[in-house]
Residue frames as a rotation matrix with the C-alpha (Angstrom) as fourth column:
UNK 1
0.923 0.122 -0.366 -29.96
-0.372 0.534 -0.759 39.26
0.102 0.837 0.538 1.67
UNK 2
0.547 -0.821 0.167 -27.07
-0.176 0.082 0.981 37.11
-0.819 -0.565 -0.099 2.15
UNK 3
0.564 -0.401 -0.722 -24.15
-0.808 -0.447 -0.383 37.41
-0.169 0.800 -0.576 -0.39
UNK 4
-0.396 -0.858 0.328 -22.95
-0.496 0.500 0.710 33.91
-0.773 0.118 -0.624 0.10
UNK 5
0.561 0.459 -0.689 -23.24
-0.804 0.499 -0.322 31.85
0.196 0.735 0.649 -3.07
UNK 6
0.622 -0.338 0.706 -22.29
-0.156 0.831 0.535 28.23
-0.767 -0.443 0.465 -3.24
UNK 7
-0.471 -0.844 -0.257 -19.35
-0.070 -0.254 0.965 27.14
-0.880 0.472 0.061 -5.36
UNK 8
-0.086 0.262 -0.961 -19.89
-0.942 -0.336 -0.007 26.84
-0.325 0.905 0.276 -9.13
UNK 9
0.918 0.372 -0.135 -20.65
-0.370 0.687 -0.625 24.12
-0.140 0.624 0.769 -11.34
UNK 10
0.701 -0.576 -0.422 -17.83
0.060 0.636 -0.769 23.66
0.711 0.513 0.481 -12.66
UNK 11
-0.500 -0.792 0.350 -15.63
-0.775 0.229 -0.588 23.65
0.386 -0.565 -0.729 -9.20
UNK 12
0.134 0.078 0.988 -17.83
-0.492 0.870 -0.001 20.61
-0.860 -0.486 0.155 -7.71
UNK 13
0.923 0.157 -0.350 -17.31
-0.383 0.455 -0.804 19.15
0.033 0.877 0.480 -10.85
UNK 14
0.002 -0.995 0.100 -13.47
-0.649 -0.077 -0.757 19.89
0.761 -0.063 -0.646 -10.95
UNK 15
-0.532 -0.576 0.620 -13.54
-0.847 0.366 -0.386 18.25
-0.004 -0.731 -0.683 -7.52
UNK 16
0.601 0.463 0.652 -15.54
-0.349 0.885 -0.308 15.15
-0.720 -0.043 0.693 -8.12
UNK 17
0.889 -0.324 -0.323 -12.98
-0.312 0.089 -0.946 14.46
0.336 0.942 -0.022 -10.97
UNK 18
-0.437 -0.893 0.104 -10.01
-0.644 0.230 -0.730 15.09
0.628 -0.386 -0.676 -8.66
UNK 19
0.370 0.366 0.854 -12.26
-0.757 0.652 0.048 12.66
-0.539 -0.664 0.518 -6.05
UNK 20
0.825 0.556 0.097 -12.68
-0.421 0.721 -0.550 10.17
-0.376 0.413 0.829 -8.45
UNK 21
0.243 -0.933 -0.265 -8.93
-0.390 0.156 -0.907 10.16
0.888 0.324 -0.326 -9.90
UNK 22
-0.145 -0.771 0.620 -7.61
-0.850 -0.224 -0.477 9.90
0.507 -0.596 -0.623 -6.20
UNK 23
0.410 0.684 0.604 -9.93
-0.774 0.611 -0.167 7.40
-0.483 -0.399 0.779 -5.32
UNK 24
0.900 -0.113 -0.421 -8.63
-0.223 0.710 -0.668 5.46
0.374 0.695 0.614 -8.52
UNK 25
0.268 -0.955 0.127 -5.09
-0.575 -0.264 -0.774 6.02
0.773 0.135 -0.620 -7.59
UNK 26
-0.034 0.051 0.998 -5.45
-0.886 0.460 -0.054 3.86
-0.462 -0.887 0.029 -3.94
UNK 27
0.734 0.457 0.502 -7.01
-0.387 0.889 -0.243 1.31
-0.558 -0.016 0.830 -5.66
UNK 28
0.885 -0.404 -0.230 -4.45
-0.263 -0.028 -0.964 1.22
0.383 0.914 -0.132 -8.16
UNK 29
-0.020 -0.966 0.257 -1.37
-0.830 -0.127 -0.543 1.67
0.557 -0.224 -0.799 -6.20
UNK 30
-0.403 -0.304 0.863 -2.70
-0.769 0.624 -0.139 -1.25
-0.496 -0.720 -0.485 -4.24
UNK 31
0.301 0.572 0.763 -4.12
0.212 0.740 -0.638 -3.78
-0.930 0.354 0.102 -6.64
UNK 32
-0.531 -0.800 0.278 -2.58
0.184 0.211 0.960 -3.05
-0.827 0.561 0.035 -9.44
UNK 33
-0.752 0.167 -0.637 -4.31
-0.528 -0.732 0.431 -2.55
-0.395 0.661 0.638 -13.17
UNK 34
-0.803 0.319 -0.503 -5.45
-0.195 0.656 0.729 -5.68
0.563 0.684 -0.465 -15.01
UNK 35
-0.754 0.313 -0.577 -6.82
0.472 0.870 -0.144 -7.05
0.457 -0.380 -0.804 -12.47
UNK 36
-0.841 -0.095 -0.532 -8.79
0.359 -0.835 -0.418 -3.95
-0.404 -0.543 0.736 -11.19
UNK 37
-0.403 0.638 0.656 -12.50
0.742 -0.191 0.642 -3.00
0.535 0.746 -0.397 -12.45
UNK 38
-0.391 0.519 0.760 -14.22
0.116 -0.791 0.600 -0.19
0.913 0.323 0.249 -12.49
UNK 39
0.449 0.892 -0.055 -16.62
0.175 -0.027 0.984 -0.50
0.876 -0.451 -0.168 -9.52
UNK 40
0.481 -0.255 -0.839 -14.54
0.852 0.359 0.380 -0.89
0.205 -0.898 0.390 -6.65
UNK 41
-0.739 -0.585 0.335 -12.92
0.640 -0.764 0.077 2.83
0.211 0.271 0.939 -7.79
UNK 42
-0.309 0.745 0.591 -16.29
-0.050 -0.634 0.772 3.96
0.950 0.209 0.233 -8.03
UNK 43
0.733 0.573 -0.366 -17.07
0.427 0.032 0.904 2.83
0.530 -0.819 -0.221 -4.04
UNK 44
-0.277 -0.868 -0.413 -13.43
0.948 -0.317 0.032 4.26
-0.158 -0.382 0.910 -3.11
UNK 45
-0.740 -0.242 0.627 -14.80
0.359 -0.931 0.065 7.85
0.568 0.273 0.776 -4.48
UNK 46
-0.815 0.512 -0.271 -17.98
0.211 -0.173 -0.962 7.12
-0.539 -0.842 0.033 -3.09
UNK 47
-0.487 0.494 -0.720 -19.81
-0.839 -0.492 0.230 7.52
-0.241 0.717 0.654 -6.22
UNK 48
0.484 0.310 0.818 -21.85
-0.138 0.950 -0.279 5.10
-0.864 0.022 0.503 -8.67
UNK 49
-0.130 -0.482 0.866 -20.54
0.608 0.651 0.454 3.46
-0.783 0.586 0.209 -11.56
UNK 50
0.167 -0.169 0.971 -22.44
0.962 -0.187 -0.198 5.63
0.215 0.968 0.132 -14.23
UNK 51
0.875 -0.243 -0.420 -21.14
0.119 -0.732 0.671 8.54
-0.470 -0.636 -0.612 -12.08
UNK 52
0.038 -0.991 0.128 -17.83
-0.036 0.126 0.991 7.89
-0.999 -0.043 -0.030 -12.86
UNK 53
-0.338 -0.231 0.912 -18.27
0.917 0.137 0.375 7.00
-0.212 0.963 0.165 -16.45
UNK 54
0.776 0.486 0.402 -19.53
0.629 -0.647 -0.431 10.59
0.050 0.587 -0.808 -16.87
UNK 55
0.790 -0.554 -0.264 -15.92
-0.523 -0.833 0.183 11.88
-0.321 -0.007 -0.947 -16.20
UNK 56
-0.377 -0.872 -0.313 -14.33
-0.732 0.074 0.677 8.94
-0.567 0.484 -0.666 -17.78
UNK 57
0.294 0.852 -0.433 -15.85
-0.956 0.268 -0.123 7.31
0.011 0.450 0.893 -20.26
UNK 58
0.749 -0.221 -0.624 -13.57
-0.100 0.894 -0.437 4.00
0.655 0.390 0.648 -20.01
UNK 59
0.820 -0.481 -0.309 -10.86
0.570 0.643 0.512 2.28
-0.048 -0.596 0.802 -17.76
UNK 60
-0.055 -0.842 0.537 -8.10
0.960 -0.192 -0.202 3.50
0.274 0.505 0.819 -20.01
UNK 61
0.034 -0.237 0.971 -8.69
0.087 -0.967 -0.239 7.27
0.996 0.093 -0.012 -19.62
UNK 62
0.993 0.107 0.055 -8.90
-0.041 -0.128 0.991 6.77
0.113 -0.986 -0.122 -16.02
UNK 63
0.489 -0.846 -0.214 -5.57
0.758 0.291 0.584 5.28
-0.431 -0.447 0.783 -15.59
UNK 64
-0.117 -0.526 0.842 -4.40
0.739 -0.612 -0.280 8.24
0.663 0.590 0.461 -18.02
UNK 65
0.747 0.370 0.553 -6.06
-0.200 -0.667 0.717 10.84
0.634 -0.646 -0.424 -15.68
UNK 66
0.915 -0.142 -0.378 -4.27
0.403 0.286 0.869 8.86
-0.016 -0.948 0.319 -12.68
UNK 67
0.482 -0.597 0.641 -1.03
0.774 0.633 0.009 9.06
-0.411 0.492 0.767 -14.60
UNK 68
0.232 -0.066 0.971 -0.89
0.497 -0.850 -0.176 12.55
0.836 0.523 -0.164 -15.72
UNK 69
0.886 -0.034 0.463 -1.58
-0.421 -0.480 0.770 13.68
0.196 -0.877 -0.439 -12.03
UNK 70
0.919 -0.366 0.147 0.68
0.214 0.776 0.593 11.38
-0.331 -0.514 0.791 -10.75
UNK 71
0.148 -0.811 0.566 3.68
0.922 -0.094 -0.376 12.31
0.358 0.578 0.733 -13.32
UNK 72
0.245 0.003 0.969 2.91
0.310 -0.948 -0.076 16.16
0.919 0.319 -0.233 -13.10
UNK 73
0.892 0.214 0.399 3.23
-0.244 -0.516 0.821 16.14
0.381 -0.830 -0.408 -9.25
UNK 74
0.320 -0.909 0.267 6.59
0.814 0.408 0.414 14.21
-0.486 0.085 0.870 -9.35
UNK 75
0.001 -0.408 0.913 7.99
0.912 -0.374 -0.168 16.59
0.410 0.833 0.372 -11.85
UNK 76
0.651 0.044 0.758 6.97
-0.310 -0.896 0.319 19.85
0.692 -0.443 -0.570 -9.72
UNK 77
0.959 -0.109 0.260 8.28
-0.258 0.029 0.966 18.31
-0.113 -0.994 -0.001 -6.85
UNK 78
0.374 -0.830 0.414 11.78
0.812 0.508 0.286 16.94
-0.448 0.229 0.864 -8.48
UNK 79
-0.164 -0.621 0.767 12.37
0.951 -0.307 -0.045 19.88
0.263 0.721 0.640 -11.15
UNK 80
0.428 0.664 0.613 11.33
0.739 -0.648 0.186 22.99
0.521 0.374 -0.768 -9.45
UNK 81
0.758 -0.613 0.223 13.58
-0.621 -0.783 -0.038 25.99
0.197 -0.110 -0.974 -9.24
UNK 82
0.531 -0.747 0.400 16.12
0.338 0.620 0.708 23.55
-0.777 -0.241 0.582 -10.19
UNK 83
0.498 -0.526 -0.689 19.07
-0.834 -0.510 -0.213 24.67
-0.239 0.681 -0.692 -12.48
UNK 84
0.547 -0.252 0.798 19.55
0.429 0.903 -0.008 21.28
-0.719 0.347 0.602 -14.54
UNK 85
0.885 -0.404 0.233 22.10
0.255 0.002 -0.967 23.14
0.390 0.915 0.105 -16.70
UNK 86
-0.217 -0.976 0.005 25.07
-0.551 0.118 -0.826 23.15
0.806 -0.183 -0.564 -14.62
UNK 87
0.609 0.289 -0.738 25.01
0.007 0.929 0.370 19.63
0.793 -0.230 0.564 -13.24
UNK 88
-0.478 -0.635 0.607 27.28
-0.748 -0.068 -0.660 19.54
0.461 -0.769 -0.442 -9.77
UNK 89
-0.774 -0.107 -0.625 27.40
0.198 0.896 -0.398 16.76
0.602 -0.432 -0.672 -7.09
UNK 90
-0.857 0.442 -0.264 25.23
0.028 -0.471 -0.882 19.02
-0.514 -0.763 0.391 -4.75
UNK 91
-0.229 0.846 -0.482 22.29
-0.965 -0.263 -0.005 18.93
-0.131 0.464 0.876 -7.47
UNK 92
-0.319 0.061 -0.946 22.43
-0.462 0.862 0.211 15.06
0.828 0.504 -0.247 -7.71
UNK 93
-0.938 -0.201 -0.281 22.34
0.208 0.320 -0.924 15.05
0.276 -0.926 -0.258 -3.92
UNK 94
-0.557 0.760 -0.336 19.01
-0.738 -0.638 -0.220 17.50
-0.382 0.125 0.916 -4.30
UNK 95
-0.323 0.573 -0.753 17.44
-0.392 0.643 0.658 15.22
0.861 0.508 0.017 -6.63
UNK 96
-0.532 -0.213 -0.819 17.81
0.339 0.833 -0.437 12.14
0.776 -0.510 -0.371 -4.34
UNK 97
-0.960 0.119 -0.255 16.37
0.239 -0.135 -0.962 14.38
-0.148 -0.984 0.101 -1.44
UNK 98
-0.544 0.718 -0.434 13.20
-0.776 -0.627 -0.064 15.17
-0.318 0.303 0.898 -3.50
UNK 99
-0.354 0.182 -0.917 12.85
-0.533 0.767 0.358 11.83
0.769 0.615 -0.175 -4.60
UNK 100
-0.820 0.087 -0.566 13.15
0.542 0.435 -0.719 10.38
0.184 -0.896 -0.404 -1.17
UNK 101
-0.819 0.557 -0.139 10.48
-0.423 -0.749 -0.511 13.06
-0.389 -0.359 0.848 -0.27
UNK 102
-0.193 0.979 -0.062 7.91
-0.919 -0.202 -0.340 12.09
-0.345 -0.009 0.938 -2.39
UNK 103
-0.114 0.386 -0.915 7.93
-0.173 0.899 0.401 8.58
0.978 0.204 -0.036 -2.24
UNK 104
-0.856 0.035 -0.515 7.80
0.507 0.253 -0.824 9.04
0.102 -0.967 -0.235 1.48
UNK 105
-0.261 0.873 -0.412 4.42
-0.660 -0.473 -0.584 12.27
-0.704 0.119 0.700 1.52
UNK 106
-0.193 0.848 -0.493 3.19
-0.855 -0.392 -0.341 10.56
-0.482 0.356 0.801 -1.34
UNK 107
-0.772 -0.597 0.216 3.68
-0.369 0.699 0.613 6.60
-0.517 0.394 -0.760 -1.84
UNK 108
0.136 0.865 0.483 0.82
-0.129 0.499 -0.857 6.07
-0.982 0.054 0.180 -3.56
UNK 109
0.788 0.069 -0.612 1.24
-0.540 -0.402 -0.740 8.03
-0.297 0.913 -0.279 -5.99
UNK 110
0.088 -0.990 0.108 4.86
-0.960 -0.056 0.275 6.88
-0.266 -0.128 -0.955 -6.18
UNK 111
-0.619 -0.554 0.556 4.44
-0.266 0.814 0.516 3.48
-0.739 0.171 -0.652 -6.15
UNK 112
0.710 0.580 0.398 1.54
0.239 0.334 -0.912 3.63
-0.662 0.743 0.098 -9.18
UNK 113
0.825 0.528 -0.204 4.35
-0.316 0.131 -0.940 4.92
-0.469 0.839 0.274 -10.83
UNK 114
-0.366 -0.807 0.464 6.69
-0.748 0.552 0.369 2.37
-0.554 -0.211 -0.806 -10.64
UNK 115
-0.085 0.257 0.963 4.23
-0.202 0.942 -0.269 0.12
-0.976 -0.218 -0.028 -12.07
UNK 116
-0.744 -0.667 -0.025 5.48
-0.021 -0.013 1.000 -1.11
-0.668 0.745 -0.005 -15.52
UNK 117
-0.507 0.732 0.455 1.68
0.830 0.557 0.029 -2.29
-0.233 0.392 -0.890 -16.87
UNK 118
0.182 0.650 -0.738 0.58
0.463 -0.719 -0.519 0.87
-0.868 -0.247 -0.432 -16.86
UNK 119
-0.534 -0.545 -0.646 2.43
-0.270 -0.614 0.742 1.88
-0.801 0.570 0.181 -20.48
UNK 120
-0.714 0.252 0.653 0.59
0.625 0.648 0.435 -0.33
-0.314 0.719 -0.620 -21.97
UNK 121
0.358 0.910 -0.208 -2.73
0.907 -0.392 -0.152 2.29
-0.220 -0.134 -0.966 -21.37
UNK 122
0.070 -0.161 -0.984 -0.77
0.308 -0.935 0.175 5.44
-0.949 -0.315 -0.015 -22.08
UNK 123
0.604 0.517 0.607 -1.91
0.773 -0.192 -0.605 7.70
-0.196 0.834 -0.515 -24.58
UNK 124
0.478 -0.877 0.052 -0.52
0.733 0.366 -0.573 10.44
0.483 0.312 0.818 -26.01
UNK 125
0.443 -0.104 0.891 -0.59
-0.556 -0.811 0.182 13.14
0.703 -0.576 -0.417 -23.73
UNK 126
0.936 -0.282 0.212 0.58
-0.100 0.364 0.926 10.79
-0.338 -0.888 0.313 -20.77
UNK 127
0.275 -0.924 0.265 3.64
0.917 0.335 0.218 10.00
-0.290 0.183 0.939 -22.75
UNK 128
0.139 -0.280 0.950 4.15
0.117 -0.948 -0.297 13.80
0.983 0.153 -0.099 -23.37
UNK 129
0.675 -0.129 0.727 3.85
-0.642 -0.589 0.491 14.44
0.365 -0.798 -0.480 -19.97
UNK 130
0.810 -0.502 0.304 6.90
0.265 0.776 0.572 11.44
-0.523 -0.383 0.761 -19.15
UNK 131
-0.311 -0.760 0.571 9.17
0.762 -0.558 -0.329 13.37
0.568 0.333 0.753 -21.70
UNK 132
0.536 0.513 0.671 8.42
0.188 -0.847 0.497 16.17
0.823 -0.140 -0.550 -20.03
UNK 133
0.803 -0.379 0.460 10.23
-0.555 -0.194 0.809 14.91
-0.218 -0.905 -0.366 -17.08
UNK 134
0.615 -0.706 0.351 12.58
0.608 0.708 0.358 12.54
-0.501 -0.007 0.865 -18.66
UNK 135
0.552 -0.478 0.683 13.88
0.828 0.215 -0.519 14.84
0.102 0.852 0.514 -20.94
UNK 136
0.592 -0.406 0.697 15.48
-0.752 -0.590 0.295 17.74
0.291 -0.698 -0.654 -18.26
UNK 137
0.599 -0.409 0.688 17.04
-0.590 0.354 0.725 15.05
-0.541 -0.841 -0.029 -16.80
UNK 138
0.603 -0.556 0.572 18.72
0.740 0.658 -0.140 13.65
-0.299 0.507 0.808 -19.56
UNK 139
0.675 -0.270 0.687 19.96
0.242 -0.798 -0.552 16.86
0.697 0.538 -0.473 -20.88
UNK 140
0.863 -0.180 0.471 20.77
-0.496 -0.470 0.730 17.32
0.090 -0.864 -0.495 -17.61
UNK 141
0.575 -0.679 0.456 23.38
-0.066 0.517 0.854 14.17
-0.815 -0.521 0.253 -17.95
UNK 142
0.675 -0.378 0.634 24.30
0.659 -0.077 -0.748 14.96
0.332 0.923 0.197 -21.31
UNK 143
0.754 -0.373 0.541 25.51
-0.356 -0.924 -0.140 18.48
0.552 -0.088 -0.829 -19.73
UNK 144
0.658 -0.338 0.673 27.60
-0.626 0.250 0.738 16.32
-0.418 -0.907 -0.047 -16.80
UNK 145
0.689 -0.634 0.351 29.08
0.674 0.738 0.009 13.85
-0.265 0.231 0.936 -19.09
UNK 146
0.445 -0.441 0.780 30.61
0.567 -0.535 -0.626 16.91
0.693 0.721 0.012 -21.58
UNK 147
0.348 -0.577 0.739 31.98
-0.881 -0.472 0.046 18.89
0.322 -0.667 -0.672 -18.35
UNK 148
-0.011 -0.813 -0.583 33.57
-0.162 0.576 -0.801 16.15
0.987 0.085 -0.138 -17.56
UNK 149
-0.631 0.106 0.768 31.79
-0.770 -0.203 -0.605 15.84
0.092 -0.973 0.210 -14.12
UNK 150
0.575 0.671 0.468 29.89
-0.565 0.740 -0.366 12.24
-0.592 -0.053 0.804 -15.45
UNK 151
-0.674 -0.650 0.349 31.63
-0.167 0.596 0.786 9.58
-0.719 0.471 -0.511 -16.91
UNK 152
-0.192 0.456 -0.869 30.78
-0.979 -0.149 0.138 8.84
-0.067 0.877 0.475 -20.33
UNK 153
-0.945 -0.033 -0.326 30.86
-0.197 0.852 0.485 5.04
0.262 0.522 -0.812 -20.12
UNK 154
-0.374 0.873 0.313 27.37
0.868 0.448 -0.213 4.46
-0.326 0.192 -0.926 -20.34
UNK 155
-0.483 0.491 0.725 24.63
0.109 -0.788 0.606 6.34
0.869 0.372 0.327 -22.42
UNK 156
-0.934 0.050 0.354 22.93
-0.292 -0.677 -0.676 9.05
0.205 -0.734 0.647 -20.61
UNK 157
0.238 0.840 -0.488 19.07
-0.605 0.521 0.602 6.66
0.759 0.152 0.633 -21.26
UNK 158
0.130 0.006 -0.992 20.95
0.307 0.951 0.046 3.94
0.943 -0.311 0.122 -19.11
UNK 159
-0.783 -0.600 -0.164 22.19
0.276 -0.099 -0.956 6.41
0.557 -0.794 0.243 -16.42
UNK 160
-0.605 0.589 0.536 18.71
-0.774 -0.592 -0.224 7.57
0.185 -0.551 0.814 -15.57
UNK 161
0.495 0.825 -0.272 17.25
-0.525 0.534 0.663 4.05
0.692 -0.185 0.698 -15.62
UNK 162
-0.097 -0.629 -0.771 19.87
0.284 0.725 -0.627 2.95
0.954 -0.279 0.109 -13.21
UNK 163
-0.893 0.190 0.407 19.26
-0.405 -0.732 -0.547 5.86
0.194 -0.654 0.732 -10.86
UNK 164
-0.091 0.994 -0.064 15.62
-0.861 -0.046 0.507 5.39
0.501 0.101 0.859 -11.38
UNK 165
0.045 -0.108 -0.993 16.28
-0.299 0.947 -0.116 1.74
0.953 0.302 0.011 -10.60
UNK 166
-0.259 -0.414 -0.873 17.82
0.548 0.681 -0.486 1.50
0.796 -0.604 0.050 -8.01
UNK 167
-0.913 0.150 0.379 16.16
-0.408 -0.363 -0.838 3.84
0.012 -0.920 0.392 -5.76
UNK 168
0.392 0.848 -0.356 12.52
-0.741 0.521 0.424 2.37
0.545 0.097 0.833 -7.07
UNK 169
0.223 -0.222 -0.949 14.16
0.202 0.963 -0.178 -1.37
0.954 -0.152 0.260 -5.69
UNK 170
-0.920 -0.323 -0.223 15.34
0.198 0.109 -0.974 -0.17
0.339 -0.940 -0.036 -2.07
UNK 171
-0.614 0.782 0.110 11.78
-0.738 -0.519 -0.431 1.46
-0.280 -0.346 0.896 -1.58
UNK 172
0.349 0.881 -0.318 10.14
-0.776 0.462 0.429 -1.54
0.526 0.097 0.845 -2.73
UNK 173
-0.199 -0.203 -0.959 12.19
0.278 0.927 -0.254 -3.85
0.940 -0.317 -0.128 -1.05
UNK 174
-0.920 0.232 0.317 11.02
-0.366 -0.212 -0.906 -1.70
-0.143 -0.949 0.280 2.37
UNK 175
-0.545 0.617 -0.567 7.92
-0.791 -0.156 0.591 -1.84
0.277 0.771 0.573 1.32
UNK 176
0.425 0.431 -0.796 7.82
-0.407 0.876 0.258 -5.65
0.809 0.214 0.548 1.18
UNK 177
0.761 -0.422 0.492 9.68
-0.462 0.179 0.869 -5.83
-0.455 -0.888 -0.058 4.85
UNK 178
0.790 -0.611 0.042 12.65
0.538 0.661 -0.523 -7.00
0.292 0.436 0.851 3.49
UNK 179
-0.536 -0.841 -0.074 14.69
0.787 -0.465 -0.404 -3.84
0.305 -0.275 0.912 4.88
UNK 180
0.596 0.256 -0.761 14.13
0.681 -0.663 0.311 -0.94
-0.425 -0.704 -0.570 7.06
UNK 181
0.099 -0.258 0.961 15.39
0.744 -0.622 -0.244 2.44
0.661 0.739 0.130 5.34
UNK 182
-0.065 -0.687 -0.724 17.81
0.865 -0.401 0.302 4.32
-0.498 -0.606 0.620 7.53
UNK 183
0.854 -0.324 -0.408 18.66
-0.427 -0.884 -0.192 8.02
-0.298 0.338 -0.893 6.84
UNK 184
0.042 -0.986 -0.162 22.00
-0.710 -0.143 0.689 6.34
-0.702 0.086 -0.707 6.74
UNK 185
-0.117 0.004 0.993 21.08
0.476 0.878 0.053 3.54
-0.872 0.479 -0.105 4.55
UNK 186
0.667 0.739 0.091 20.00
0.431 -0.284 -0.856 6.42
-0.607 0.611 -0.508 2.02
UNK 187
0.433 -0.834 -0.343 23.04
-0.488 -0.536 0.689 8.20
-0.758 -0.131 -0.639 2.59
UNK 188
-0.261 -0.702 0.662 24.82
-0.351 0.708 0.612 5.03
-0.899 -0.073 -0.432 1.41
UNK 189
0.076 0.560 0.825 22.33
0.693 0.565 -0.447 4.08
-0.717 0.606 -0.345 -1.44
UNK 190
0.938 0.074 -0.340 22.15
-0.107 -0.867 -0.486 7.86
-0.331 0.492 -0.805 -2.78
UNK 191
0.067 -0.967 0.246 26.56
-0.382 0.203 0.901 7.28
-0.922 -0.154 -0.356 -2.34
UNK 192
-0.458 -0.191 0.868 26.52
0.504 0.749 0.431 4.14
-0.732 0.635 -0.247 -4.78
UNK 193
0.530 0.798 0.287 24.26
0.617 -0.129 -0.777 5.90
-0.583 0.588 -0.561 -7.25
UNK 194
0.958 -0.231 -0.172 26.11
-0.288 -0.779 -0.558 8.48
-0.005 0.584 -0.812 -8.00
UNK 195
0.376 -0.866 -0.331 29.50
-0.495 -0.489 0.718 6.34
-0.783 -0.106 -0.612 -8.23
UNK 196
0.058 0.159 0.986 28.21
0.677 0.720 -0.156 4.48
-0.734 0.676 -0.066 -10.44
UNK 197
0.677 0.159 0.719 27.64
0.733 -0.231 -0.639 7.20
0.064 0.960 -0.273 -12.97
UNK 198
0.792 -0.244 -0.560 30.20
-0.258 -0.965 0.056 9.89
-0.554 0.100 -0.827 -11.95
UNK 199
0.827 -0.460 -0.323 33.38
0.058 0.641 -0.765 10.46
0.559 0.614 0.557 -13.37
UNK 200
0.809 -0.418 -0.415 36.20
0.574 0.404 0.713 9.00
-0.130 -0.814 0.566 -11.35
UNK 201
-0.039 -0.998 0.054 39.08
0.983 -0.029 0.181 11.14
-0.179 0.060 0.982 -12.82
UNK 202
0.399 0.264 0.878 37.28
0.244 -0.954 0.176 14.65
0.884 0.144 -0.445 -12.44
């Protein structure tokens, strides 16, 4: 009698779900939202149409699905076994190398979430799970301004959307061939970032 058994309901399930999400995510990251129906997601998973609506009943919770993953795997990969309560130059450098990481292993993901159209569809778990990661990292410059190791002239909201900025803009301007992305060009970008927000008289 042979003791193998095959997996369980609910793990091919689980993994047609994560199919179907990743599948969405391609299309997404290349074609953007609006413009984007349903079907073509479903032939990227390999499924049919009312396939798919049995694990999401509508457009919108897809992109939420996509979005959650997509946030939750950033966030491991940026905040783990990080000590964001005693801010130092060598943790800002860390960031930046984690960031760079997973917009290089994972640019899909990465560049769905760059894309600004996508708030428009977020519910409220997706926007929990964006505090979730914004709000370590703000503390985190709240803690740098008050040691006196960030400059205070700007609020700590603008310093993370400048950061955020400007590394999102050098990676899309590769992207679009407009520049090749040196180690040293990072070097240099990562540089400017952080003299923009440190403080100059620590």
């Amino acid at each position: 009698m042979s003791l193998t058994t095959s997996p369980s309901l609910d793990t091919r399930e689980g993994r047609k779900r994560d199919l179907i999400v990743q599948a969405a995510l391609k299309v997404f990251a290349e074609h953007g939202l609006h413009g984007t129906p349903v079907p073509p997601i479903a032939t990227e998973a390999g499924v049919g149409v009312g396939t798919l609506y049995r694990y999401f009943d509508s457009k919108e919770a897809l992109i939420n699905a996509v979005f959650q993953d997509s946030k939750h795997r950033l966030q491991e990969r940026l905040l783990s076994d990080l000590d964001l309560l005693h801010p130092s130059r060598s943790l800002f450098d860390n960031l930046w190398a984690r960031l760079t990481a997973f917009a290089r292993e994972e640019p899909e993901a990465f560049r769905f979430l760059e894309i600004q159209d996508h708030h428009n569809y977020l519910d409220a778990e997706s926007r929990h799970q964006e505090q979730a990661l914004l709000i370590p990292l703000g503390m985190m410059v709240i803690i740098g301004q008050r040691t006196g190791l960030l400059g205070n002239h700007m609020k700590p909201d603008l310093a993370i959307a400048l950061f955020w900025g400007a590394f999102v803009g050098i990676f899309k301007a590769e992207r679009l061939g407009y520049l090749t992305l040196s180690d040293s060009d990072l070097k240099q970008a990562r540089d400017a970032c952080w003299l923009a927000i440190a403080n100059h008289n620590h």
